[in-house]
BAFI-3210 file (N, C-alpha, C; in Angstrom, 3 decimals, decimal comma, padded with zeros to 6 digits):
// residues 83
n [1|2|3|4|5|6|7|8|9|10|11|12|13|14|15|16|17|18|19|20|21|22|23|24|25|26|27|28|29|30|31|32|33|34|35|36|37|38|39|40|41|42|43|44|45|46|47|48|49|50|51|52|53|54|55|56|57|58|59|60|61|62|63|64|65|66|67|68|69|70|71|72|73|74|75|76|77|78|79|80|81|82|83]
n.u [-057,247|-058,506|-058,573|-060,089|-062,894|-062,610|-062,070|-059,752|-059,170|-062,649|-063,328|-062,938|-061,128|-060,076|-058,142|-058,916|-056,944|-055,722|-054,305|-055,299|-054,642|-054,969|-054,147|-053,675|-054,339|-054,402|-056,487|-058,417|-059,795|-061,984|-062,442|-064,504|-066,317|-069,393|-072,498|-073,891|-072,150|-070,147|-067,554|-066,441|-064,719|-063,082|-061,453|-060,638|-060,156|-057,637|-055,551|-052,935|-051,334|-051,583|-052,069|-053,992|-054,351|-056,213|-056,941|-058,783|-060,182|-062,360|-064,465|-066,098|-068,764|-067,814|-068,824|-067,670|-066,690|-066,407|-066,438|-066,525|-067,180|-069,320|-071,974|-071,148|-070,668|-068,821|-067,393|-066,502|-066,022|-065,189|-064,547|-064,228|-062,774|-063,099|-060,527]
n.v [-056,813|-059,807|-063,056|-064,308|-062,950|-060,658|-057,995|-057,838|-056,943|-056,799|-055,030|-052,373|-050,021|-047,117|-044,206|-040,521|-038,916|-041,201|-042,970|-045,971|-048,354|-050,381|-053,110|-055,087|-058,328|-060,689|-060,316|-057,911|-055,397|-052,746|-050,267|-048,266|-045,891|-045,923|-044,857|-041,590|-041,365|-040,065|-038,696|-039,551|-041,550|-043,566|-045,631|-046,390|-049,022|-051,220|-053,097|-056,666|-056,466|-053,928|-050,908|-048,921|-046,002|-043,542|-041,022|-040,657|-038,122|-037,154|-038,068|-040,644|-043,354|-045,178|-046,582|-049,182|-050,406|-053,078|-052,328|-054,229|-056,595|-056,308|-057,618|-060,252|-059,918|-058,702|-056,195|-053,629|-051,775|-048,792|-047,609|-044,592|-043,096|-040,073|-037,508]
n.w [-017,803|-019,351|-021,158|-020,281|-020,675|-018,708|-016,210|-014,007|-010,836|-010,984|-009,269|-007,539|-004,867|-004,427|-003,761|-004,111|-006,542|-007,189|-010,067|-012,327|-013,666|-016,599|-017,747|-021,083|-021,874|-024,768|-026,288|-028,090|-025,947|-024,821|-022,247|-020,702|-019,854|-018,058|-019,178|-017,913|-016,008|-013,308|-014,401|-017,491|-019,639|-022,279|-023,588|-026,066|-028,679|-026,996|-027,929|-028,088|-025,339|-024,977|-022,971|-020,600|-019,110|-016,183|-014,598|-011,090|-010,298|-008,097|-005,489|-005,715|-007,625|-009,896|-012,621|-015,167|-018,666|-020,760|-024,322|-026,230|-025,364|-023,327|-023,430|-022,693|-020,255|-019,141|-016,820|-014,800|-011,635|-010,128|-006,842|-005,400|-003,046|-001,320|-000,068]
ca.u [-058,184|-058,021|-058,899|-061,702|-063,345|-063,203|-061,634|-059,065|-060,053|-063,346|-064,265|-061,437|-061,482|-058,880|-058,209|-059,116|-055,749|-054,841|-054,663|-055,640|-053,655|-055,816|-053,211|-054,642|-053,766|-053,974|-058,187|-058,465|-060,650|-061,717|-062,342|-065,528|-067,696|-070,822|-073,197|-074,291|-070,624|-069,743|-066,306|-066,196|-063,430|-063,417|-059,368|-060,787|-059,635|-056,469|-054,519|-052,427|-050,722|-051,672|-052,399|-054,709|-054,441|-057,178|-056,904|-059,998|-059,974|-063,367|-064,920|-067,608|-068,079|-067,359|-069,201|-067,071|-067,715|-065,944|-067,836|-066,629|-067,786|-070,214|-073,019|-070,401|-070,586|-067,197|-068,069|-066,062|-066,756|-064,136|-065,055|-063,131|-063,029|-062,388|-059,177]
ca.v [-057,372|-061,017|-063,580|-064,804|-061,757|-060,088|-057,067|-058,510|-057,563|-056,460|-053,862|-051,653|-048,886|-046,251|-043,084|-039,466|-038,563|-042,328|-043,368|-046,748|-048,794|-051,452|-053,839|-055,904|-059,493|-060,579|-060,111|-056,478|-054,741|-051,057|-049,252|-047,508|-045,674|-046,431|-043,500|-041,360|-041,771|-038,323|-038,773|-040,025|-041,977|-044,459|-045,732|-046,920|-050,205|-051,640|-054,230|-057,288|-055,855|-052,452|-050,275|-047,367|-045,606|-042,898|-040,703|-040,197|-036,749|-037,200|-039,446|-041,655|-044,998|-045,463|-048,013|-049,310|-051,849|-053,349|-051,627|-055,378|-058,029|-055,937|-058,535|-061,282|-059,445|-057,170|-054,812|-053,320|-050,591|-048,154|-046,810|-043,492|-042,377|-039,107|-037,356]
ca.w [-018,745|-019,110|-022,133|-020,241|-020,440|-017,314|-015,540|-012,831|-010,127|-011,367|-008,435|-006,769|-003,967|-004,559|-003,340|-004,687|-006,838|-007,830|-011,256|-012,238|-015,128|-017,073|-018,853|-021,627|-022,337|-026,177|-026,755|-028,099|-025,461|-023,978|-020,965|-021,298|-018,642|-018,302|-019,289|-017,229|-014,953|-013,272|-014,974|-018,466|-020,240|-023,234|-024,036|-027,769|-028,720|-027,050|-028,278|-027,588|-024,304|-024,183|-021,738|-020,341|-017,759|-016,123|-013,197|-010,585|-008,706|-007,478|-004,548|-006,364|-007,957|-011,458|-013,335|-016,487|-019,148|-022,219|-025,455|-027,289|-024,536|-022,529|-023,496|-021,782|-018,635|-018,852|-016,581|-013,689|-010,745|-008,992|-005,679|-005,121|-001,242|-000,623|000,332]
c.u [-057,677|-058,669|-059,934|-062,508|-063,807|-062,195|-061,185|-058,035|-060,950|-064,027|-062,926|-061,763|-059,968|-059,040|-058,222|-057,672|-055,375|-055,326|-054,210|-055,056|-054,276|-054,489|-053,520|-053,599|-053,382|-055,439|-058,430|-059,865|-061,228|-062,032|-062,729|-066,388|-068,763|-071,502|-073,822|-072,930|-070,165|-068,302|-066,491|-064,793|-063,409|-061,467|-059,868|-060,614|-057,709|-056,286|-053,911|-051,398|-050,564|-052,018|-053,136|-054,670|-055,404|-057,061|-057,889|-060,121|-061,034|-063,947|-066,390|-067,726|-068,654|-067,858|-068,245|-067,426|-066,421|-066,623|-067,507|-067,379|-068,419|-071,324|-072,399|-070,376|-069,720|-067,342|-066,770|-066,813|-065,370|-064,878|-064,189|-063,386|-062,363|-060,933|-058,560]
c.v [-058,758|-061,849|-064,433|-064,091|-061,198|-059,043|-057,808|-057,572|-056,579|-055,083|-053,170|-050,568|-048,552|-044,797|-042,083|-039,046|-039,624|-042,204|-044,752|-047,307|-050,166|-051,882|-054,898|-057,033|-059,686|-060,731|-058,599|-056,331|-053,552|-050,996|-048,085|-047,035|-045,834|-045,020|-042,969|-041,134|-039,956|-038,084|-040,018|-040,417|-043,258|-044,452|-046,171|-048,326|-050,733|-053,094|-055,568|-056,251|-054,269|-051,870|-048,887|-047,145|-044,056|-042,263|-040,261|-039,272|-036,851|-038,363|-040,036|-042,781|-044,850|-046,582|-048,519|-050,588|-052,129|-052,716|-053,238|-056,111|-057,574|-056,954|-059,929|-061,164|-058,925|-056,070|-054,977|-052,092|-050,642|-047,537|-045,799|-042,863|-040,942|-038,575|-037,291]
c.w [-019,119|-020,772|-021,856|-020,059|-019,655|-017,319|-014,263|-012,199|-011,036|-010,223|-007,713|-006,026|-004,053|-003,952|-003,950|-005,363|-007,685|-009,107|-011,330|-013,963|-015,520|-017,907|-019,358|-022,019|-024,576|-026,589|-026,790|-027,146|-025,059|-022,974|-020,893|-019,987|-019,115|-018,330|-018,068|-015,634|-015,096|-013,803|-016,084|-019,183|-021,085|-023,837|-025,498|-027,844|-028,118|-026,718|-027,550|-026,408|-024,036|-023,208|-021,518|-019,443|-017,841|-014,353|-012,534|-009,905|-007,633|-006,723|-005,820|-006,859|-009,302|-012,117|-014,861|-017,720|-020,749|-023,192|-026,179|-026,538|-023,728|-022,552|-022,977|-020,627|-018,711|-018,136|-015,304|-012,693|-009,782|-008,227|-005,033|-003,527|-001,331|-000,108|002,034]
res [x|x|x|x|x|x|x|x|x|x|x|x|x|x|x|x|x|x|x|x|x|x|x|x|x|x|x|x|x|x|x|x|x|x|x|x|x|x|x|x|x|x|x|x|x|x|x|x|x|x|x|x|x|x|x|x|x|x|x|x|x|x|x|x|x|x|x|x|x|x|x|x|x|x|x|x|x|x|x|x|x|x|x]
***
C-alpha cells in the first residue's frame, strides 16, 4: 500500500495455499473484499507500517479495494490458480 494510493502491484497471480502480506506505508488504509468475493476478508484500519496478511485456499480471483480511498481508485485483484 503506497501514499499515492495504490496497491503495489495492484493485480497478483498466486497459488492455491499462498498467503499474501499487504505492508502499509504511513496513509492509514484497509484491505477489503469486494462484496460478493467467494472469500471474504476486511484487515480494519492499518496504520503507519502495518501489516495484513490473508491466506487463499481456493482457485479464483479476488477483487479487493481500500474502504478509505476506494473513490481514488484503490482497488486490487488476486488471481488464485489451482493446485
Amino acid at each position: 500500500m503506497t501514499n499515492a494510493l495504490s496497491f503495489n502491484p495492484s493485480t497478483l497471480t498466486i497459488t492455491a495455499g499462498t498467503t499474501v502480506t499487504w505492508q502499509n506505508g504511513s496513509i492509514t488504509h484497509t484491505v477489503t473484499s469486494d462484496a460478493g468475493s467467494a472469500q471474504t476478508f476486511d484487515s480494519g484500519n492499518i496504520g503507519n507500517g502495518g501489516i495484513f496478511t490473508q491466506t487463499f485456499n481456493t482457485a479464483g480471483t479476488y477483487a479487493y479495494h481500500c474502504k478509505i480511498h476506494v473513490a481514488s481508485g484503490m482497488t486490487g485483484t488476486i488471481t488464485v490458480t489451482g493446485p
